[in-house]
PDB file of N, CA, C and O in Angstrom:
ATOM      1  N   UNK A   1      31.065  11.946-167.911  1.00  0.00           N
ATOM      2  CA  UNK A   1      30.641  10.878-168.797  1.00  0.00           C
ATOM      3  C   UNK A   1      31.801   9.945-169.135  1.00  0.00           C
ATOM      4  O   UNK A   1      31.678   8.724-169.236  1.00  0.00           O
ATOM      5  N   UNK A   2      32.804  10.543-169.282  1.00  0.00           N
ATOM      6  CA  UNK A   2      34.294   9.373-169.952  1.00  0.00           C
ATOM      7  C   UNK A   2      34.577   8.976-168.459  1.00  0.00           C
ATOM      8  O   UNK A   2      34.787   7.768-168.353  1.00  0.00           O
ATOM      9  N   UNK A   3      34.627   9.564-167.464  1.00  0.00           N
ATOM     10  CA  UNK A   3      34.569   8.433-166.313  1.00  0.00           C
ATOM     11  C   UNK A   3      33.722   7.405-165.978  1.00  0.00           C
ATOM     12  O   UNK A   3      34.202   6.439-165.386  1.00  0.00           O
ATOM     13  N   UNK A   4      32.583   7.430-166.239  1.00  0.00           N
ATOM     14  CA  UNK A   4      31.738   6.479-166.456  1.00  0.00           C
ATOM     15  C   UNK A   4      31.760   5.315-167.162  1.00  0.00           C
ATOM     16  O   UNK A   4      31.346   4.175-166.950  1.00  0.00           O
ATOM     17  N   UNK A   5      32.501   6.013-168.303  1.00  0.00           N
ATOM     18  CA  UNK A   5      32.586   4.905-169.944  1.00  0.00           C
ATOM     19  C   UNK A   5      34.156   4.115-169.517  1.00  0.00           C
ATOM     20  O   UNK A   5      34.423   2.980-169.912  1.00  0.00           O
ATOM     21  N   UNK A   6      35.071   4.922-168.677  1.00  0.00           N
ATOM     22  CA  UNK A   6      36.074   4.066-168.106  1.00  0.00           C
ATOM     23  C   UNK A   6      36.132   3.055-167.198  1.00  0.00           C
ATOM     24  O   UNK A   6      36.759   1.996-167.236  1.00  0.00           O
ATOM     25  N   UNK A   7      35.037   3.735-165.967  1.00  0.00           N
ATOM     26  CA  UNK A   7      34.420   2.785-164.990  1.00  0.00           C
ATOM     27  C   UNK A   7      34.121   1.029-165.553  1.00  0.00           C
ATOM     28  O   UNK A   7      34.486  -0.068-165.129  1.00  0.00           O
ATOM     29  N   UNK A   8      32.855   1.723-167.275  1.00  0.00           N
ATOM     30  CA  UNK A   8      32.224   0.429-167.170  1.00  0.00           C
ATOM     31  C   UNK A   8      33.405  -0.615-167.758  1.00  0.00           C
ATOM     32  O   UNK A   8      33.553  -1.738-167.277  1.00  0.00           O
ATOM     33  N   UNK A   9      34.223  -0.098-168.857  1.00  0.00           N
ATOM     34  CA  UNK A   9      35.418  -0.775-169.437  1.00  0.00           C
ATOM     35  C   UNK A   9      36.291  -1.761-168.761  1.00  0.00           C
ATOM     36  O   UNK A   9      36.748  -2.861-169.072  1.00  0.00           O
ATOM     37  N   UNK A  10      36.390  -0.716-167.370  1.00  0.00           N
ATOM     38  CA  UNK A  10      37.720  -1.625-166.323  1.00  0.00           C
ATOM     39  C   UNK A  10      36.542  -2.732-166.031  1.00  0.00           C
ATOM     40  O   UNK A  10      36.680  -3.786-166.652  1.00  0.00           O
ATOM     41  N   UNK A  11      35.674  -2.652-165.372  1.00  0.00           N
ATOM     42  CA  UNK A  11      34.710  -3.563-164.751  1.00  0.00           C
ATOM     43  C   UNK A  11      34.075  -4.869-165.685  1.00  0.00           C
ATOM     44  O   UNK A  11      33.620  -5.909-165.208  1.00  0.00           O
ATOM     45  N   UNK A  12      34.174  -4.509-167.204  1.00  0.00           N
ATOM     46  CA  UNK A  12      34.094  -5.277-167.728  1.00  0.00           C
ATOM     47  C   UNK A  12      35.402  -6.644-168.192  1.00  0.00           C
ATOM     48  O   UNK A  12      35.347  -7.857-168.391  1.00  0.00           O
ATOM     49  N   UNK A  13      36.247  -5.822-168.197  1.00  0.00           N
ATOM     50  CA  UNK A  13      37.633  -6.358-168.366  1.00  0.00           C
ATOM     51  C   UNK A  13      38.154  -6.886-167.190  1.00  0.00           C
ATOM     52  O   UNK A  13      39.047  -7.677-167.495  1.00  0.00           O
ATOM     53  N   UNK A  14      37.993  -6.806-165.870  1.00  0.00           N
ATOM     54  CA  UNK A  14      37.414  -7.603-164.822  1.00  0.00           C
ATOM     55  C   UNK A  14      37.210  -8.934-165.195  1.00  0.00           C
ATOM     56  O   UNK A  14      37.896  -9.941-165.019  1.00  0.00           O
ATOM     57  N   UNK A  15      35.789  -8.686-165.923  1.00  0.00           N
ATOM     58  CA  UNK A  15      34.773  -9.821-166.104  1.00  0.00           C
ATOM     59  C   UNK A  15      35.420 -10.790-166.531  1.00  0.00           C
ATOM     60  O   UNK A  15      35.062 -11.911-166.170  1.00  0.00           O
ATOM     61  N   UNK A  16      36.506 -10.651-167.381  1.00  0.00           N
ATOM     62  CA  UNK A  16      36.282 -11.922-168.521  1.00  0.00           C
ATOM     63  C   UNK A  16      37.679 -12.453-168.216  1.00  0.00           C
ATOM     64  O   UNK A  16      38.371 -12.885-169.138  1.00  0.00           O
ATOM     65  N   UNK A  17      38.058 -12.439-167.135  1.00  0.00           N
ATOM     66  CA  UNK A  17      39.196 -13.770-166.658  1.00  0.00           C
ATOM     67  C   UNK A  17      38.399 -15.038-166.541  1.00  0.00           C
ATOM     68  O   UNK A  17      38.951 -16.129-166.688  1.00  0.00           O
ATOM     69  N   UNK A  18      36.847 -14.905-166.227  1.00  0.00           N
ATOM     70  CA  UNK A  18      36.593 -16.323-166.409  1.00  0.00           C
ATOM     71  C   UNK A  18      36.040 -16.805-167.261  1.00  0.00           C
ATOM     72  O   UNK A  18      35.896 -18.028-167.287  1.00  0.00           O
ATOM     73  N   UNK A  19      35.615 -16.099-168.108  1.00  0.00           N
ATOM     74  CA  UNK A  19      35.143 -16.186-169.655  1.00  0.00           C
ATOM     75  C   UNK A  19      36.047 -17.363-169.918  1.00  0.00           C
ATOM     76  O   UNK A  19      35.586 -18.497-169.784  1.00  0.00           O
ATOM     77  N   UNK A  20      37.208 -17.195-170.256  1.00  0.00           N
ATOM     78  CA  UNK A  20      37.726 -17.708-171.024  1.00  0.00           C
ATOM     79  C   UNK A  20      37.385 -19.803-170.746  1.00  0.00           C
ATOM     80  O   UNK A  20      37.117 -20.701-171.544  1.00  0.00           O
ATOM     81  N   UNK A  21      37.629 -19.772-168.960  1.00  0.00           N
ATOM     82  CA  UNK A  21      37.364 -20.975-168.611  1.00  0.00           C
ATOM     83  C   UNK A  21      35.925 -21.578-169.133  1.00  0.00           C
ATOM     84  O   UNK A  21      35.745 -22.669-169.674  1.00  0.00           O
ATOM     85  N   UNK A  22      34.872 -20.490-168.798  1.00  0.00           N
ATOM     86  CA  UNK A  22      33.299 -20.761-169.143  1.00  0.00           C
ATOM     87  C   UNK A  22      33.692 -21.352-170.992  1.00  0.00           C
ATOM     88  O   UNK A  22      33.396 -22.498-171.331  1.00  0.00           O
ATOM     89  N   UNK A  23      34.362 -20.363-171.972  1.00  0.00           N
ATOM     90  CA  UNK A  23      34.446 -20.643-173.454  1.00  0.00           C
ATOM     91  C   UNK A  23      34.667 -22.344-173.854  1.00  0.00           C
ATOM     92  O   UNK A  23      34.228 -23.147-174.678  1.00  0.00           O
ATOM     93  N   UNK A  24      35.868 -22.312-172.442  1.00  0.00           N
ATOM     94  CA  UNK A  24      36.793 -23.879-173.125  1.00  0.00           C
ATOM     95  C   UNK A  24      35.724 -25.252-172.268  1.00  0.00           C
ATOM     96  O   UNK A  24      35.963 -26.339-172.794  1.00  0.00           O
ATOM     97  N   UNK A  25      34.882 -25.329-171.351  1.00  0.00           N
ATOM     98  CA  UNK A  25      33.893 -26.138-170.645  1.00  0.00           C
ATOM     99  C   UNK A  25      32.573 -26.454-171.745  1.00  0.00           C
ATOM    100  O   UNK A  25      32.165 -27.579-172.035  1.00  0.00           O
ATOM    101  N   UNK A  26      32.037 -25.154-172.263  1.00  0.00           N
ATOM    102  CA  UNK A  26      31.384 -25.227-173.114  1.00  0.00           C
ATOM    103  C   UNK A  26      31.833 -26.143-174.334  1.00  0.00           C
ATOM    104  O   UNK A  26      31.145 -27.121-174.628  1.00  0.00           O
ATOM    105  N   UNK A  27      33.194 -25.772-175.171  1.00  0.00           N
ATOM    106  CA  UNK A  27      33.114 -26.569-176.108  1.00  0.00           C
ATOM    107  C   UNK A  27      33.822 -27.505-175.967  1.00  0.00           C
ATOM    108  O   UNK A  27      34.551 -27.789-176.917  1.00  0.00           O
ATOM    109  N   UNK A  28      33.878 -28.338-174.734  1.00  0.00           N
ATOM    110  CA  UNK A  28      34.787 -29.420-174.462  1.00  0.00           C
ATOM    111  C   UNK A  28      33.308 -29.999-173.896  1.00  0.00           C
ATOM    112  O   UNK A  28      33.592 -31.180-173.696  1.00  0.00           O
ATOM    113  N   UNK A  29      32.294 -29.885-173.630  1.00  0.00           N
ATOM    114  CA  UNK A  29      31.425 -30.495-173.498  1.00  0.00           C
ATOM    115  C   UNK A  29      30.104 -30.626-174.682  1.00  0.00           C
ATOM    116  O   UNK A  29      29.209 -31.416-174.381  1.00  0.00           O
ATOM    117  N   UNK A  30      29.971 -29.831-176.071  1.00  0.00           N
ATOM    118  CA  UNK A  30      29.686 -29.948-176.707  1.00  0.00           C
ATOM    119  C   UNK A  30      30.970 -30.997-177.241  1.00  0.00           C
ATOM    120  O   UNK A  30      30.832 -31.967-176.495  1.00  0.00           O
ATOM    121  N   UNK A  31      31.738 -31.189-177.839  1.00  0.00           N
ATOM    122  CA  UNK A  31      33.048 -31.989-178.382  1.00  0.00           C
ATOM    123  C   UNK A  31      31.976 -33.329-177.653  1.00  0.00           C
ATOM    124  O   UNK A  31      31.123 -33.936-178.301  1.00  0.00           O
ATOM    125  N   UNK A  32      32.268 -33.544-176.305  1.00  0.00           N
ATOM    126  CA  UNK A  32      31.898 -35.016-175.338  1.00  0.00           C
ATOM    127  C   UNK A  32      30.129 -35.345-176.409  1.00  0.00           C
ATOM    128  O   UNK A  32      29.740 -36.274-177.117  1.00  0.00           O
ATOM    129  N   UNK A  33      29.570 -34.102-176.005  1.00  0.00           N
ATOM    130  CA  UNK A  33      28.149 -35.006-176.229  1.00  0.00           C
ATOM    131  C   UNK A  33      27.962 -34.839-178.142  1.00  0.00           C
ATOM    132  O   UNK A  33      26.851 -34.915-178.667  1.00  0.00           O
ATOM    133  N   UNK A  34      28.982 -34.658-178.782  1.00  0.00           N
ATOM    134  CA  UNK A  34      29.137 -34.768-180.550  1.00  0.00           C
ATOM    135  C   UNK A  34      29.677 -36.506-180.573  1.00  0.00           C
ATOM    136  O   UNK A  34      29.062 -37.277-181.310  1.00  0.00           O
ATOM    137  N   UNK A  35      30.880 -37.044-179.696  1.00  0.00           N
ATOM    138  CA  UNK A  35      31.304 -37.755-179.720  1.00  0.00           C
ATOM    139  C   UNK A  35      30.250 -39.096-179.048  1.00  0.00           C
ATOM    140  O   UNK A  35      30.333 -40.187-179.611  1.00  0.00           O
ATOM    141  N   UNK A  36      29.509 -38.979-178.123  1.00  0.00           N
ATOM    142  CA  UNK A  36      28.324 -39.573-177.331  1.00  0.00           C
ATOM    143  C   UNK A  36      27.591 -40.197-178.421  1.00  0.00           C
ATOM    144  O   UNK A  36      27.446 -41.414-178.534  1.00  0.00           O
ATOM    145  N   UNK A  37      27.070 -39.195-179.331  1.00  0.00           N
ATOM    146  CA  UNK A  37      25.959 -38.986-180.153  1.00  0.00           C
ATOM    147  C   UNK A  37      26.259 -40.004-181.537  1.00  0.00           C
ATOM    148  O   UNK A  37      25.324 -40.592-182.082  1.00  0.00           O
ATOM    149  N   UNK A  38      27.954 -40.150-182.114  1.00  0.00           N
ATOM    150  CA  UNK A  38      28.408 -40.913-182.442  1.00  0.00           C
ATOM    151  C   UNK A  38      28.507 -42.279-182.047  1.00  0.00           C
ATOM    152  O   UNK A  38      27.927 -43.191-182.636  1.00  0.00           O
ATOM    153  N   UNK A  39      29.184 -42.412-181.130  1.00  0.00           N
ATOM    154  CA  UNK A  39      29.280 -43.635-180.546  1.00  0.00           C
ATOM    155  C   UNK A  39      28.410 -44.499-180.384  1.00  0.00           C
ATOM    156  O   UNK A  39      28.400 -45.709-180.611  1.00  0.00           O
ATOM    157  N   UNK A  40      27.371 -43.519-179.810  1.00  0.00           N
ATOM    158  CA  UNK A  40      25.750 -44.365-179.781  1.00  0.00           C
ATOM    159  C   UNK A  40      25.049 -44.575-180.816  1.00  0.00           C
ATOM    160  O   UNK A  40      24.155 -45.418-180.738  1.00  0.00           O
ATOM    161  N   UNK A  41      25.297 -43.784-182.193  1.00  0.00           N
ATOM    162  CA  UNK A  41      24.398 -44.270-183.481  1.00  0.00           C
ATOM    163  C   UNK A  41      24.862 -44.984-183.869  1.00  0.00           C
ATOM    164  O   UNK A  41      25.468 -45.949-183.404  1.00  0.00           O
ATOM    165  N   UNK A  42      24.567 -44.475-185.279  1.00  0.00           N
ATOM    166  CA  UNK A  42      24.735 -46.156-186.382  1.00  0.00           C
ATOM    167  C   UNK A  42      25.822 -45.141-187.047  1.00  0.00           C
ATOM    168  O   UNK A  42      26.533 -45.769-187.832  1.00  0.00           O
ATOM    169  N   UNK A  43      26.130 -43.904-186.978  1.00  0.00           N
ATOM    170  CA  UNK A  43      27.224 -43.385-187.656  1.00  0.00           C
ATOM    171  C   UNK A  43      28.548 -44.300-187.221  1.00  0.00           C
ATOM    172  O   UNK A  43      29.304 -44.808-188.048  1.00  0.00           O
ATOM    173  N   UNK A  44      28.728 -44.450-185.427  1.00  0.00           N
ATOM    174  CA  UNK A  44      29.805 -45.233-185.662  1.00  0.00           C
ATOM    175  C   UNK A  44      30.714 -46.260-186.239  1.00  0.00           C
ATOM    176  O   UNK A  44      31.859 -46.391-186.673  1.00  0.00           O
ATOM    177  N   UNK A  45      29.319 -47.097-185.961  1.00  0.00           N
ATOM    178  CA  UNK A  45      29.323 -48.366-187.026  1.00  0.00           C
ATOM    179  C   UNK A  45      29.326 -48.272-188.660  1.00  0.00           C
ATOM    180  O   UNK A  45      29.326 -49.290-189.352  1.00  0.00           O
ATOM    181  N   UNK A  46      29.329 -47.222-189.095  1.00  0.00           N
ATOM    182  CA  UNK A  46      29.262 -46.443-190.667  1.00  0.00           C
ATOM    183  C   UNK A  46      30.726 -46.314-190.809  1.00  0.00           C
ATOM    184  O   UNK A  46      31.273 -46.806-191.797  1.00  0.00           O
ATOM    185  N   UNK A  47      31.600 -45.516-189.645  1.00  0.00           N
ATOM    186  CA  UNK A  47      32.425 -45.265-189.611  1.00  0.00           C
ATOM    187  C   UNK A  47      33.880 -46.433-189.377  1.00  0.00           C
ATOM    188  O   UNK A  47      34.990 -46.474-189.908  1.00  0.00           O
ATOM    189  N   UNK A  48      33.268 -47.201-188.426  1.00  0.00           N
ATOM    190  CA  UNK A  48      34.091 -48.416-187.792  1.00  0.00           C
ATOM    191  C   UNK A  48      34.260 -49.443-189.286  1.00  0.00           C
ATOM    192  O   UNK A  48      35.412 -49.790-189.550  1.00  0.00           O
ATOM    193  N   UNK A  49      33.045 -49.946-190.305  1.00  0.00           N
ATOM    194  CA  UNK A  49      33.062 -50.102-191.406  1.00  0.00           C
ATOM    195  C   UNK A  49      34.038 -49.844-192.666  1.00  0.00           C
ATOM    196  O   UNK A  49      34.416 -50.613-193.550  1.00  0.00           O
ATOM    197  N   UNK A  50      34.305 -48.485-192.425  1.00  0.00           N
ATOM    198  CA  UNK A  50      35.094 -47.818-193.492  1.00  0.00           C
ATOM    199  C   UNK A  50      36.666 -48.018-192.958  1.00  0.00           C
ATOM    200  O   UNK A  50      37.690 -48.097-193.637  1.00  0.00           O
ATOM    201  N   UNK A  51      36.541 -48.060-191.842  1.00  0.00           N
ATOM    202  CA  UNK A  51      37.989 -48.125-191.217  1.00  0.00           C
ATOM    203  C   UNK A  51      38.464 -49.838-191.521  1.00  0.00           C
ATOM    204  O   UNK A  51      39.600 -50.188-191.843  1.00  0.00           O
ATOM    205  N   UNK A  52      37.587 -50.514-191.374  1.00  0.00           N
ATOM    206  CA  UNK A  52      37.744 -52.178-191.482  1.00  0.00           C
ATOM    207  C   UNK A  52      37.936 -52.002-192.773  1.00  0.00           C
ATOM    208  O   UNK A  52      39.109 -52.211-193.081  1.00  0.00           O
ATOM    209  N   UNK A  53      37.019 -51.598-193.955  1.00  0.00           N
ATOM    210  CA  UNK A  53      37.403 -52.030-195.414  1.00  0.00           C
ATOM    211  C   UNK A  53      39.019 -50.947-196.105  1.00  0.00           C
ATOM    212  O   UNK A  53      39.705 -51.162-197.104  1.00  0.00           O
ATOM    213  N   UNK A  54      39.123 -49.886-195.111  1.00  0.00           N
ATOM    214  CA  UNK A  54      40.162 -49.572-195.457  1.00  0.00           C
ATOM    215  C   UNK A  54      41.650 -50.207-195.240  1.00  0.00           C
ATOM    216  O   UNK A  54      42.677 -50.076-195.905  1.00  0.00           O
ATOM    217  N   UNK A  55      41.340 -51.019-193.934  1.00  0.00           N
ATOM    218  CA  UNK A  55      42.202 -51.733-193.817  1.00  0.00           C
ATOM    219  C   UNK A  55      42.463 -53.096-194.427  1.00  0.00           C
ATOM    220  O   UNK A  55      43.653 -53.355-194.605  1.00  0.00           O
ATOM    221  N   UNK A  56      41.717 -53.873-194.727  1.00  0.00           N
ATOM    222  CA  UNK A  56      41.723 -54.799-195.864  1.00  0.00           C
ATOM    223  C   UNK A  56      42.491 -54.190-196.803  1.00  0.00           C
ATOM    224  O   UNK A  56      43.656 -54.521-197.029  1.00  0.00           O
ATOM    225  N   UNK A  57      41.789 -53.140-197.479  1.00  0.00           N
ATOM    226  CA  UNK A  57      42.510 -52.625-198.578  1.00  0.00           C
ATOM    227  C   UNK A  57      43.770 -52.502-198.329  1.00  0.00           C
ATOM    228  O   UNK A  57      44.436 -52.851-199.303  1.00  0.00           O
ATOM    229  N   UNK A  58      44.445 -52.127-197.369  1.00  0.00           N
ATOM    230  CA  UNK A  58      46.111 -51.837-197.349  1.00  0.00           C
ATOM    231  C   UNK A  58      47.031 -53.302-197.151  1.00  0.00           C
ATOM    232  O   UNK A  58      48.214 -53.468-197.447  1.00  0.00           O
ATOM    233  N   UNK A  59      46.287 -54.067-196.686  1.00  0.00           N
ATOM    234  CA  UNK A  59      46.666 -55.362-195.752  1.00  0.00           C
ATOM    235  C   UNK A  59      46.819 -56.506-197.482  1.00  0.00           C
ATOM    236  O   UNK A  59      47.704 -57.320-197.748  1.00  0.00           O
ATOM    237  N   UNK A  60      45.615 -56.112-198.320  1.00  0.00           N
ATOM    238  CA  UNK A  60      45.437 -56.543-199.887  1.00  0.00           C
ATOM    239  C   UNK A  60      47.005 -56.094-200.408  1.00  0.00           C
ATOM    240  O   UNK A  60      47.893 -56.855-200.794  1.00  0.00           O
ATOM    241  N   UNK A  61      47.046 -54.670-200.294  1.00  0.00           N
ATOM    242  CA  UNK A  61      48.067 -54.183-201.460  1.00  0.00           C
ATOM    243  C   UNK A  61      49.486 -54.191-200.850  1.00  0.00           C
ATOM    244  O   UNK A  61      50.474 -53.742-201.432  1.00  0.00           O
ATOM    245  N   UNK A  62      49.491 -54.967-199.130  1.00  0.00           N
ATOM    246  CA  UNK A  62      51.133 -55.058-198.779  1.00  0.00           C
ATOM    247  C   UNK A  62      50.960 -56.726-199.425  1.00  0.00           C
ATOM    248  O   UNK A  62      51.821 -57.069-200.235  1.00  0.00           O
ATOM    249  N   UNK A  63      50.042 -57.567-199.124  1.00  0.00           N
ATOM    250  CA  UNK A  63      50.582 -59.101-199.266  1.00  0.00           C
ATOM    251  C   UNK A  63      50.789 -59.141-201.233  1.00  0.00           C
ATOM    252  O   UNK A  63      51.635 -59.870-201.749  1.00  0.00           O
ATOM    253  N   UNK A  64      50.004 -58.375-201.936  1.00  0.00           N
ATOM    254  CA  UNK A  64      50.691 -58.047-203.280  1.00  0.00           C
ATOM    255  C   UNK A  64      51.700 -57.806-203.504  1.00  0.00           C
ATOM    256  O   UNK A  64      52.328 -58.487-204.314  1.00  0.00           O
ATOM    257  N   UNK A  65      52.218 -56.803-202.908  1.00  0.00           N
ATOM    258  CA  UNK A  65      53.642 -56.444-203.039  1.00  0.00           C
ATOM    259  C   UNK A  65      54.672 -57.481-202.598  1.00  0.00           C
ATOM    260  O   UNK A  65      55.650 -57.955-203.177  1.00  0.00           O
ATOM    261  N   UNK A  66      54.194 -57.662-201.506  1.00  0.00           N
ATOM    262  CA  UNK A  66      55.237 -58.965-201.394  1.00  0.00           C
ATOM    263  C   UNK A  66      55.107 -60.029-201.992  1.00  0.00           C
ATOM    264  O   UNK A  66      56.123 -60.725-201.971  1.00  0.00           O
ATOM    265  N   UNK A  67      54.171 -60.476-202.573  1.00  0.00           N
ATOM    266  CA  UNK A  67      53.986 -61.758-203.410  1.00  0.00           C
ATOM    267  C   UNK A  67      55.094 -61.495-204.583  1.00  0.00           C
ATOM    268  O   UNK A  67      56.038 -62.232-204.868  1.00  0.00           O
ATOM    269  N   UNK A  68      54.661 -60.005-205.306  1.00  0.00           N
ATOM    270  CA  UNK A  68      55.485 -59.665-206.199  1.00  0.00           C
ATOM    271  C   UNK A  68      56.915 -59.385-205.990  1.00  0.00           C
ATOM    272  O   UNK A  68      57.630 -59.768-206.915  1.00  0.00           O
ATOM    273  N   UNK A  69      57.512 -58.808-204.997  1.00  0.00           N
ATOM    274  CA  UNK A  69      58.400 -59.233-204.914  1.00  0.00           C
ATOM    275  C   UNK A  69      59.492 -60.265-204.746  1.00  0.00           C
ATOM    276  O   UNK A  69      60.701 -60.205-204.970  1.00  0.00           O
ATOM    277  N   UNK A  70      58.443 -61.562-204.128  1.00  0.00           N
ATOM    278  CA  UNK A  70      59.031 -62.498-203.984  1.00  0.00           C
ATOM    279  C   UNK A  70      59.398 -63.261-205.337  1.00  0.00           C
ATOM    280  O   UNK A  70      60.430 -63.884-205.588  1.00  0.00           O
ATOM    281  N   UNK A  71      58.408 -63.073-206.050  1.00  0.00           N
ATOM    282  CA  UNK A  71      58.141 -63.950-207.336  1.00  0.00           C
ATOM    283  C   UNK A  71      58.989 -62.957-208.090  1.00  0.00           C
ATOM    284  O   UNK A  71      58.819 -63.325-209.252  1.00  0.00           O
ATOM    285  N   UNK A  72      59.703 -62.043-208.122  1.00  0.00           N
ATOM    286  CA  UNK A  72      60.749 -61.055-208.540  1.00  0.00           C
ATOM    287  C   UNK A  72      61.939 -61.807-208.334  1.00  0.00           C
ATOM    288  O   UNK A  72      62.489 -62.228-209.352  1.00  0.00           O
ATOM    289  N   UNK A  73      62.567 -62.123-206.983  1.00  0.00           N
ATOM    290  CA  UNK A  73      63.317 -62.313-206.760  1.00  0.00           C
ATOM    291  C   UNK A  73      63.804 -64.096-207.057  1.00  0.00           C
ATOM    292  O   UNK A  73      64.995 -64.409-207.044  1.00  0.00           O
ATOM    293  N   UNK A  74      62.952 -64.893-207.254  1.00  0.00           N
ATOM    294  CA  UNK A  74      62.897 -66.161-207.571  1.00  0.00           C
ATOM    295  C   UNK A  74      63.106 -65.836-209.454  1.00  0.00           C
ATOM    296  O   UNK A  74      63.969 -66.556-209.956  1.00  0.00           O
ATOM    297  N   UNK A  75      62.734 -65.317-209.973  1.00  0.00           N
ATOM    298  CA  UNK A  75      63.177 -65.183-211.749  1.00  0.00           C
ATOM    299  C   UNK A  75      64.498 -64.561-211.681  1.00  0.00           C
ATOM    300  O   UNK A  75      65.330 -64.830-212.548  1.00  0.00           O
ATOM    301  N   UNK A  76      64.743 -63.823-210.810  1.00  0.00           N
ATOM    302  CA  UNK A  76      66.266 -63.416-210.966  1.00  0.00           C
ATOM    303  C   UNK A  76      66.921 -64.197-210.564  1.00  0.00           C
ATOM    304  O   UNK A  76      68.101 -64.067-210.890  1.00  0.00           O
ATOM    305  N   UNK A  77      66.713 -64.933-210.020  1.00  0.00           N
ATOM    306  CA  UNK A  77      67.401 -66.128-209.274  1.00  0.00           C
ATOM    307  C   UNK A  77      67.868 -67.451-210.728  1.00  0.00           C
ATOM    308  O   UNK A  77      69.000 -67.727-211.127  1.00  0.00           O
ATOM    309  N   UNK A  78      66.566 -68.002-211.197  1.00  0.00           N
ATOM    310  CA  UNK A  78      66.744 -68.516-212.615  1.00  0.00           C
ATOM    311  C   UNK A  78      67.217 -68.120-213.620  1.00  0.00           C
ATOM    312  O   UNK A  78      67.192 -68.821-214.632  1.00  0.00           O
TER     313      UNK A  78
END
């Protein structure tokens, strides 16, 4: 019987050198058709949105800063 139960062990451990390739195809092709599924809805455009108003927002708070600094440096100047 423990030769048997060794038999099936080695033979299984065999098996799974290609497992690992089958594991990483699978979720590199779920990943592709998550990203598909995006691209093609309206999530992207949800997303592409948030990225545009986030960037305003930063593009807002550098030309502030520099306004303020400039107008800093002109009173020290007087």
């Amino acid at each position: 019987m423990m030769q048997y139960i060794n038999k099936l062990v080695a033979k299984l451990k065999k098996q799974e050198k290609g497992q690992g390739m089958v594991e990483y195809a699978l979720i590199i092709a779920f990943v592709a058709a998550i990203a598909i599924f995006v691209l093609n809805g309206k999530l992207g455009t949800v997303i592409g949105g948030a990225f545009d108003k986030a960037s305003s927002a930063v593009e807002e708070a550098a030309n502030a800063a520099t306004d303020t600094s400039a107008k800093g440096t002109t009173q020290n100047a007087t």
